[in-house]
C-alpha positions in Angstrom: -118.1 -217.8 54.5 -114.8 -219.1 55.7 -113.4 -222.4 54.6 -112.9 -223.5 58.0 -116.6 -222.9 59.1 -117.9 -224.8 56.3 -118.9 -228.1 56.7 -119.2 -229.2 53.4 -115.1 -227.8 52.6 -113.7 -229.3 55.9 -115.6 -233.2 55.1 -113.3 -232.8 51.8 -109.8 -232.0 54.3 -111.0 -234.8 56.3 -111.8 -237.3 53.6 -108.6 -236.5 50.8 -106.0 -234.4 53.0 -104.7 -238.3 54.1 -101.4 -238.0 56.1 -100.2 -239.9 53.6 -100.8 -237.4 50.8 -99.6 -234.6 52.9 -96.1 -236.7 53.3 -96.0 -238.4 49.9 -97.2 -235.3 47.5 -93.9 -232.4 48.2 -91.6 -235.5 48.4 -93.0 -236.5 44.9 -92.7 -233.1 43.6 -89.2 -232.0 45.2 -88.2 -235.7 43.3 -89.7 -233.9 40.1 -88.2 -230.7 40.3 -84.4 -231.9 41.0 -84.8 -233.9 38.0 -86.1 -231.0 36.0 -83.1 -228.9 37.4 -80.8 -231.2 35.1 -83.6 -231.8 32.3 -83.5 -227.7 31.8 -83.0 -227.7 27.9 -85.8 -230.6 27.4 -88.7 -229.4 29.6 -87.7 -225.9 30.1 -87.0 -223.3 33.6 -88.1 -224.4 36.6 -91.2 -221.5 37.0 -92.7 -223.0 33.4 -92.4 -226.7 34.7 -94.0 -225.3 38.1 -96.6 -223.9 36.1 -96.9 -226.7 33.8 -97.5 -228.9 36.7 -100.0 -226.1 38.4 -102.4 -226.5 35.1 -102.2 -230.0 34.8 -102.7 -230.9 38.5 -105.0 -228.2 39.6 -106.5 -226.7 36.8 -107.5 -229.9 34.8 -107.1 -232.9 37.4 -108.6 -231.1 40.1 -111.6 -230.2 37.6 -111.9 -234.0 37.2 -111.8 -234.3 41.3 -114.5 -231.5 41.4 -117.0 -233.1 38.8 -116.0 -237.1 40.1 -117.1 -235.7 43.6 -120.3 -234.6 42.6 -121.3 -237.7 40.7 -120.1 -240.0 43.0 -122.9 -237.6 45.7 -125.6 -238.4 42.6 -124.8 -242.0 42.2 -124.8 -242.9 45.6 -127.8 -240.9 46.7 -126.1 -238.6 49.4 -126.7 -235.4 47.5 -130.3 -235.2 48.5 -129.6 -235.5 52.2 -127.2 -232.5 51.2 -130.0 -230.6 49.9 -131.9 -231.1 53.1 -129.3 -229.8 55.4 -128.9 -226.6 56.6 -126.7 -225.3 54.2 -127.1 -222.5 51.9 -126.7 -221.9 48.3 -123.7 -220.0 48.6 -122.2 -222.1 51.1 -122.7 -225.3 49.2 -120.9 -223.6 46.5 -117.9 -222.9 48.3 -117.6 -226.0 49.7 -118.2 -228.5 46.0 -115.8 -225.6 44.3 -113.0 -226.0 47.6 -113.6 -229.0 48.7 -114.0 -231.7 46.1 -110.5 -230.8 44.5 -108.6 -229.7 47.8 -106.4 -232.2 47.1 -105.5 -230.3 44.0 -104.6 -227.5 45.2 -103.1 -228.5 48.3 -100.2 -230.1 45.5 -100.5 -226.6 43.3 -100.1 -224.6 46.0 -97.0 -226.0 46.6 -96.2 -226.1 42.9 -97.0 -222.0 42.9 -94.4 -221.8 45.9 -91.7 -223.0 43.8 -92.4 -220.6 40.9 -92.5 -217.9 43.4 -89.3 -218.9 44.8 -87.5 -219.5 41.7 -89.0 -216.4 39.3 -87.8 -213.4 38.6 -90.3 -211.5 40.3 -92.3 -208.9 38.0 -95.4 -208.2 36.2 -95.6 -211.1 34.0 -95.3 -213.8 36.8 -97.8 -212.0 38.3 -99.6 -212.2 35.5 -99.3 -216.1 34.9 -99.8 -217.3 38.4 -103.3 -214.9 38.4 -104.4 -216.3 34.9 -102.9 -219.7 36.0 -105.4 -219.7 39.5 -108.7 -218.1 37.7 -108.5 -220.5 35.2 -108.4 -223.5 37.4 -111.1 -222.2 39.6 -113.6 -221.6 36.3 -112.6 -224.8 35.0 -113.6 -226.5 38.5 -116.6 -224.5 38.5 -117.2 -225.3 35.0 -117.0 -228.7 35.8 -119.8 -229.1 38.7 -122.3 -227.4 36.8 -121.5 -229.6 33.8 -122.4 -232.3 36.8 -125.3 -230.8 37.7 -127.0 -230.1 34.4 -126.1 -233.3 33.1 -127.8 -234.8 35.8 -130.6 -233.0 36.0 -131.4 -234.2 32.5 -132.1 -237.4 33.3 -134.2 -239.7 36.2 -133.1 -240.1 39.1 -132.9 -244.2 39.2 -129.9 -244.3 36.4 -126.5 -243.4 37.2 -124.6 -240.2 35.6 -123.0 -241.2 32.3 -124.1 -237.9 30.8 -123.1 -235.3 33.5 -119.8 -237.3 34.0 -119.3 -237.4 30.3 -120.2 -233.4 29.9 -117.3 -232.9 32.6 -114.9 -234.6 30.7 -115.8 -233.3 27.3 -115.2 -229.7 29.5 -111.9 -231.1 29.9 -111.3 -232.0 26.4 -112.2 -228.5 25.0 -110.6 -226.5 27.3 -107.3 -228.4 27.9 -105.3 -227.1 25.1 -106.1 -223.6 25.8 -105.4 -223.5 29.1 -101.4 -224.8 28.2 -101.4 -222.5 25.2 -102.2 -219.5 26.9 -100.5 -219.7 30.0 -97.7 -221.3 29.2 -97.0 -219.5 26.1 -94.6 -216.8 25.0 -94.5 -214.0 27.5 -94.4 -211.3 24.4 -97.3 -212.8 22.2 -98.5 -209.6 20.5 -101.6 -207.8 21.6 -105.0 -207.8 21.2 -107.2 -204.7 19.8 -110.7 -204.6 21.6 -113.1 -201.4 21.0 -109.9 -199.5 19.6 -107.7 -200.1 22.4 -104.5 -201.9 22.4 -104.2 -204.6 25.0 -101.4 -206.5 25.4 -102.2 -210.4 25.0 -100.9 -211.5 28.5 -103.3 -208.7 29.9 -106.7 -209.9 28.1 -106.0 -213.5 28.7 -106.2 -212.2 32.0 -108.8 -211.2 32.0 -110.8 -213.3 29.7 -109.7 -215.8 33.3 -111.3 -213.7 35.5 -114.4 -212.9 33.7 -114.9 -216.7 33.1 -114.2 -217.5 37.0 -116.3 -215.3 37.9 -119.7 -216.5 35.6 -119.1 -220.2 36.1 -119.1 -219.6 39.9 -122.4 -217.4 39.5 -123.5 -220.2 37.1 -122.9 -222.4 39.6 -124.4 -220.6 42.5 -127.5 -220.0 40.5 -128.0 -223.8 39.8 -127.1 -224.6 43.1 -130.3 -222.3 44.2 -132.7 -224.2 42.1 -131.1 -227.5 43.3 -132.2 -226.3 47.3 -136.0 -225.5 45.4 -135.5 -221.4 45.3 -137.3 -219.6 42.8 -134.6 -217.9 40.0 -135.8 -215.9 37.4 -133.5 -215.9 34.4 -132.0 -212.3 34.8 -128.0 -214.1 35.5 -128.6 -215.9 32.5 -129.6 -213.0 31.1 -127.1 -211.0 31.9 -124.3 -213.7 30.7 -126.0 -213.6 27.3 -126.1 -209.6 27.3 -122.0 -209.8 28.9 -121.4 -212.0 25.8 -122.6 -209.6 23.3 -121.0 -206.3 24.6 -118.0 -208.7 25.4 -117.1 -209.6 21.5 -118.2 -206.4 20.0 -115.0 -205.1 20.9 -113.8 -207.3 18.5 -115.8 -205.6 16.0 -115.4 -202.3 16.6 -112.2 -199.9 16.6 -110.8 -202.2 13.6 -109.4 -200.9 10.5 -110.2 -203.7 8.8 -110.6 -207.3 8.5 -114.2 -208.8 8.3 -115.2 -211.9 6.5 -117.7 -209.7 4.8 -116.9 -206.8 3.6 -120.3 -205.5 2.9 -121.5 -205.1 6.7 -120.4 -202.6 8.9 -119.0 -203.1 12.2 -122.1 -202.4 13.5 -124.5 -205.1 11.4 -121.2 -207.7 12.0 -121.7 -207.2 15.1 -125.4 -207.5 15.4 -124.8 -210.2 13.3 -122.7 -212.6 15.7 -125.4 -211.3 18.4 -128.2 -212.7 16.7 -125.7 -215.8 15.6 -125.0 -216.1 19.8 -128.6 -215.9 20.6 -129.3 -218.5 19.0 -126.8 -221.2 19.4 -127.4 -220.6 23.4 -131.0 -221.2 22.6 -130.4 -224.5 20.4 -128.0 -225.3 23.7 -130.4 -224.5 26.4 -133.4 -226.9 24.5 -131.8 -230.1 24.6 -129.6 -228.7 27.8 -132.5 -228.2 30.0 -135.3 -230.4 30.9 -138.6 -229.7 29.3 -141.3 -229.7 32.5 -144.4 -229.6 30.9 -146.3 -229.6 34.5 -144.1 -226.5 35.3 -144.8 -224.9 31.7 -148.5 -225.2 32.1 -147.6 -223.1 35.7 -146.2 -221.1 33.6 -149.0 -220.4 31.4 -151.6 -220.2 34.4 -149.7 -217.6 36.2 -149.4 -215.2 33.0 -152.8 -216.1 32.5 -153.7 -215.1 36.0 -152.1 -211.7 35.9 -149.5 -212.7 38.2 -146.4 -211.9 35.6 -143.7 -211.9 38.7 -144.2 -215.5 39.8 -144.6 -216.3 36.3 -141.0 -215.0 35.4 -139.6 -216.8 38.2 -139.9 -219.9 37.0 -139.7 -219.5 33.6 -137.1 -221.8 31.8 -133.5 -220.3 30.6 -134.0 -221.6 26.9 -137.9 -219.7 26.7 -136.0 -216.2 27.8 -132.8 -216.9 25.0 -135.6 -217.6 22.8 -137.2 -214.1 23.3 -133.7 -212.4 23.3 -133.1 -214.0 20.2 -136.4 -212.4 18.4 -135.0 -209.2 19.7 -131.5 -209.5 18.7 -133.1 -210.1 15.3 -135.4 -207.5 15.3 -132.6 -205.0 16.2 -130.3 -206.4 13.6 -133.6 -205.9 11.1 -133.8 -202.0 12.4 -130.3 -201.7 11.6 -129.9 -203.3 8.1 -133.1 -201.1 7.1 -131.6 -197.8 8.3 -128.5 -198.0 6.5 -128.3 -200.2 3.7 -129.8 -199.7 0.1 -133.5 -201.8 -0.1 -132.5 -204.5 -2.0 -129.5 -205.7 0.6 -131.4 -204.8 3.1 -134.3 -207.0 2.5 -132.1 -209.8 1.6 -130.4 -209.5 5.1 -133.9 -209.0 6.6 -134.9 -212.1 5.1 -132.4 -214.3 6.2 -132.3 -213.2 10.0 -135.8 -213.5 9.5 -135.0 -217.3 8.3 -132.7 -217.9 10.9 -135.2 -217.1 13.5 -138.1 -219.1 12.1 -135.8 -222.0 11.6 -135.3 -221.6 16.0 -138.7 -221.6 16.3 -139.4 -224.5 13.8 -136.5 -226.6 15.8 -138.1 -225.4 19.0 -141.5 -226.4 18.0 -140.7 -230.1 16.9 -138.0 -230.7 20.4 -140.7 -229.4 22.6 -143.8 -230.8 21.0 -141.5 -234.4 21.0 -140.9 -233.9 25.1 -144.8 -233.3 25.7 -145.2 -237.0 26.7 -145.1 -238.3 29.6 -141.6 -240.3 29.3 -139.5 -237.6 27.9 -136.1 -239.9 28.3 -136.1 -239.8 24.4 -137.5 -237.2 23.2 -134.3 -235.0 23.0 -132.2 -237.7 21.2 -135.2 -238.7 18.5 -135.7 -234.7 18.4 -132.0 -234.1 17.1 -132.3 -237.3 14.7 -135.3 -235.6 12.9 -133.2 -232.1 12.9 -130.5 -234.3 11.1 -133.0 -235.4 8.5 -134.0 -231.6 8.1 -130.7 -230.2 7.8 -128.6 -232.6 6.3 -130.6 -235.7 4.3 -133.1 -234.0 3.0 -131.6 -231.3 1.3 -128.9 -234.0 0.2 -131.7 -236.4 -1.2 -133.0 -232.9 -3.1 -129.3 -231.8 -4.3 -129.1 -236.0 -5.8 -132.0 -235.8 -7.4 -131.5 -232.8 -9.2 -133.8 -230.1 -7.3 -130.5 -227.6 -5.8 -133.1 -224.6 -5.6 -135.8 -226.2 -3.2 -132.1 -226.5 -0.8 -132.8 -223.1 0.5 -136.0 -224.3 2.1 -133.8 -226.2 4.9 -130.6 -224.3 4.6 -131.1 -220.8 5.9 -127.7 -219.4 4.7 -129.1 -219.5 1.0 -132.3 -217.5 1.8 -129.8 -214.8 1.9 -129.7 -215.7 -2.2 -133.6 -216.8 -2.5 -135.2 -214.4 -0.6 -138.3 -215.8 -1.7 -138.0 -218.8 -0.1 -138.6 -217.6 3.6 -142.5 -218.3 2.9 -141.8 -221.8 3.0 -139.6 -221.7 5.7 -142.0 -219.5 7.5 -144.8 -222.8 6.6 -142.3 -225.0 8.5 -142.7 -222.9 11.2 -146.5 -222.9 11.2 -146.4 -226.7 10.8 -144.1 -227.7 13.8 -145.8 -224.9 16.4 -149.4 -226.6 14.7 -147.0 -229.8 16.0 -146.6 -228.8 19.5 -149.8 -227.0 20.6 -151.8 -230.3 19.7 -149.2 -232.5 21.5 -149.3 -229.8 24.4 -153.2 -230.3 24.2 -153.2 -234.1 24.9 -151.3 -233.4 28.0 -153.1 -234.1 31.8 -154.5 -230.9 33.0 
């Protein structure tokens, strides 16, 4: 879809491409690069303050411009006139990820005319203007579907505190990296990745592209469900499965170097899979809302037979909960066929752990958000995962009992093997928890 034939994109260039901008924003930035030109030992050559001002202006600002867009749509009740029009997923896309920082980038495109003009031109500035533009356009993309998610979390009647907040925190974490890595040394070393070594200019590179390219399929995806399509979770999916062949090349092709030297590359690696699982599990529950009138469709369609409607619509955080069991069951496999019984069932047991503490924590946020006013379940559900993880194993450290720790602390089953019954009777308890909860619902 071209930008000129989308509606959504030229609304944008109508609304924020003012004549006034147009005139004001090279004048402004001609005034900052002739002072720059006699600033050269404070704030550096004029391609790094070009690119300095790229980041800042396009890459973080306009992220802010993307995400303030969107929520100013939600607030003011305009998005769902959006959603009625005639525009596709794809289209709409295009247009929130071009349109609601065009501003931006009208300003860093001039900014990336002056590095071009004033670089030597070679590989590197390639390089850094490619890294520089990917970057920006998965931190914009980033940004809306922090919007959307956020919102989505929360009724309709209150404004967006929590998806405007997510797209700041988005800036917050990212920021630093973004100026670190582009606008660092041009010979930084390498980086060794399945055996190979790539230089670190290269793999920033593409660690930009790769992340462009997800955040605009994540955003894509959402944008589907937003216009009422039926997804199933295979992008998802996929990201989680990109993720885990992604940072095993971290892993293997290394001489050396793990945190413990006991595992092989191959268990470290399963490791940190089963590790990844489940944090984008833990973030998917209280990231996504819990629909207990679409779970119970759920339910009646794989009741029914009818498995292919049924995976449609089943929720993100159920499918990283089943690739979690089977990263752990893997990793089990593995530890079993080569390492002696005794570590072995140690390791067993505290995967195992880990896994039943997911579905213990699963149990007690869904069985909390089975009501019918769920706006407090998620935040009362992480104040009772605080008790669990934190004052109650303090309370049994003060009072003298440091051995009955390991029955809320799954990184000392790995000692207490033992222990995993108990955990496995938290378990038990919170899924008891949940199915009579789930029970008291409407039919």
């Amino acid at each position: 879809m071209k930008p000129d034939l989308n509606p959504e994109f030229v609304r944008h260039v109508w609304l924020d491409l003012t004549p006034q901008r147009l005139i004001a924003t090279p004048l402004i930035l001609a005034m900052v690069f002739v002072i720059s030109t006699q600033l050269e030992g404070l704030v550096g050559e004029m391609p790094s303050v070009a690119m300095m001002i790229f980041i800042g202006m396009t890459g973080l600002w306009g992220a802010k411009l993307a995400g303030d867009s969107l929520n100013n749509e939600l607030t003011q009740g305009t998005w769902d006139s959006q959603r009625l029009s005639g525009m596709g997923a794809w289209q709409m896309t295009v247009g929130k990820l071009g349109g609601g920082p065009v501003f931006a980038w009208y300003g860093g495109a001039l900014c990336l005319l002056v590095f071009a003009a004033t670089s030597d031109w070679n590989l590197e500035s390639l390089r850094k203007l490619l890294t520089a533009v990917s970057a920006a356009v998965a931190l914009h993309a980033g940004a809306l579907l922090a919007a959307l998610v956020g919102w989505r979390k929360q009724p309709r009647t209150t404004a967006t505190p929590r998806s405007r907040g997510a797209s700041i925190l988005l800036l917050l974490v990212f920021a630093p990296q973004m100026f670190m890595l582009i606008g660092g040394r041009e010979n930084a070393g390498e980086v060794i990745w399945y055996g190979w070594h790539i230089a670190f200019s290269d793999f920033v590179l593409l660690c930009a592209v790769l992340a462009m390219f997800w955040a605009t399929l994540g955003l894509y995806r959402v944008m589907r469900e937003e216009l009422s399509f039926r997804d199933p979770p295979n992008a998802w999916i996929a990201f989680l499965l990109f993720l885990c062949g992604f940072t095993g090349g971290f892993f293997h092709g290394r001489v050396a170097g793990y945190a413990i030297p006991e595992l092989s590359p191959l268990l470290a690696h399963l490791a940190f899979c089963v590790l990844l699982m489940l944090l984008a599990t833990y973030a998917l529950l209280f990231g996504e809302r819990k629909d207990w009138v679409k779970l119970r469709r759920l339910a009646d369609l794989a009741r029914g037979g009818r498995f292919r409607e049924a995976w449609e619509i089943t929720p993100k955080w159920l499918a990283s909960l089943a690739l979690s069991g089977a990263a752990v069951g893997i990793l089990a496999l593995a530890c079993v066929a080569t390492l002696p019984p005794m570590s072995a069932i140690a390791k067993l047991c505290t995967a195992a752990g880990f896994f039943a503490f997911l579905v213990r924590d699963g149990a007690l946020v869904l069985g909390l958000n089975f009501v019918r006013d769920q706006s407090r379940a998620d935040a009362a559900a992480a104040v009772y995962l605080m008790v669990l993880y934190a004052l109650l194993p303090g309370l049994l450290n003060v009072v003298g009992l440091h051995f009955v720790a390991a029955v809320f602390w799954p990184t000392l089953i790995h000692e207490q093997p033992v222990w995993l019954v108990l955990v496995l009777a938290q378990a038990a308890v919170a899924l008891d928890f949940a199915i009579r909860r789930w029970r008291r619902l409407p039919a």
